[in-house]
C-alpha positions in Angstrom: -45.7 -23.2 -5.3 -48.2 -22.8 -2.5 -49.9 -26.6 -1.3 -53.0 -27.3 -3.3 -55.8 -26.0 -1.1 -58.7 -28.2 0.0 -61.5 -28.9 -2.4 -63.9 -27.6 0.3 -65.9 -24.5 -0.9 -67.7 -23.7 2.7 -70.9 -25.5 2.5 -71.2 -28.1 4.2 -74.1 -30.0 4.4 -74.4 -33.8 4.1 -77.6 -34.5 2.4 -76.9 -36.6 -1.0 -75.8 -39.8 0.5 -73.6 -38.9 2.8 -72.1 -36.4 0.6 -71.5 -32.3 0.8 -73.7 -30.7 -1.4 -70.8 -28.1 -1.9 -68.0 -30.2 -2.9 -69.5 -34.2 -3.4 -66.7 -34.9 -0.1 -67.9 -37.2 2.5 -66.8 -36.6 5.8 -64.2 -39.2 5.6 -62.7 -37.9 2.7 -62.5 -34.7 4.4 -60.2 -35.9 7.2 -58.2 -37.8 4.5 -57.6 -35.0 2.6 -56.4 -33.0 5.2 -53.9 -35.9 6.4 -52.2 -35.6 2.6 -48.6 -34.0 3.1 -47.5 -34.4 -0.4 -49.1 -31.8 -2.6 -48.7 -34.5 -5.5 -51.0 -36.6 -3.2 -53.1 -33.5 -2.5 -53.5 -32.7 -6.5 -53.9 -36.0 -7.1 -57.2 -36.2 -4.8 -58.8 -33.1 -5.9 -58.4 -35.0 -9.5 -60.2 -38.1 -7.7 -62.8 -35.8 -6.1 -63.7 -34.1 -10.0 -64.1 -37.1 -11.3 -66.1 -38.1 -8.5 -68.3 -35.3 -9.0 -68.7 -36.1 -12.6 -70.2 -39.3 -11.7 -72.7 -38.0 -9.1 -73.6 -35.4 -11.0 -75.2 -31.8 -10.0 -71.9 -30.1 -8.7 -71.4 -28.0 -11.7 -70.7 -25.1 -9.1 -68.1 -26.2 -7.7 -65.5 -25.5 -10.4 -65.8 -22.2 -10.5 -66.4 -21.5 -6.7 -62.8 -23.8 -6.5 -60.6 -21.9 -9.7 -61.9 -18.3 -7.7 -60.2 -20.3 -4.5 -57.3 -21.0 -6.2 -57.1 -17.6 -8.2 -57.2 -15.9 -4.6 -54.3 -17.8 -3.6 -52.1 -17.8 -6.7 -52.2 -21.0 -8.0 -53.0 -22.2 -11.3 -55.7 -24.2 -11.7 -54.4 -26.4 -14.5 -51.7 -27.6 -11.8 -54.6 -29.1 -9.6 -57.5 -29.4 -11.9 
């Protein structure tokens, strides 16, 4: 299975707090993400990020912007969402 890809959907600009209004990620989250290895770990934090996103509210788009990211690379998003 190809490594979880990275929640990022292109946009980024920080304007809500310190938070991409693309994909809720902060900067630092960014650079974390992209020191996972383990795709477990990887899944694992685009879990965290949803449920992130849930809390903040007003990223709606981002789902479907991610599954079409995930369709184009053949993965499944019920493996990493």
């Amino acid at each position: 299975m190809p490594k979880t890809p990275s929640p990022c959907i292109d946009v980024c600009k920080y304007k809500r707090q310190g938070h991409c209004i693309g994909c809720s990620m902060t900067k630092t989250q960014k650079s974390m993400f992209k020191a996972l290895k383990k795709d477990s770990h990887r899944t694992a934090f685009v879990q965290m990020l949803t449920a992130q996103q849930d809390q903040l509210g007003a990223f709606k788009h981002w789902q479907k912007a991610y599954r079409k990211k995930l369709t184009k690379r053949k993965i499944a998003a019920e493996d990493v969402l």
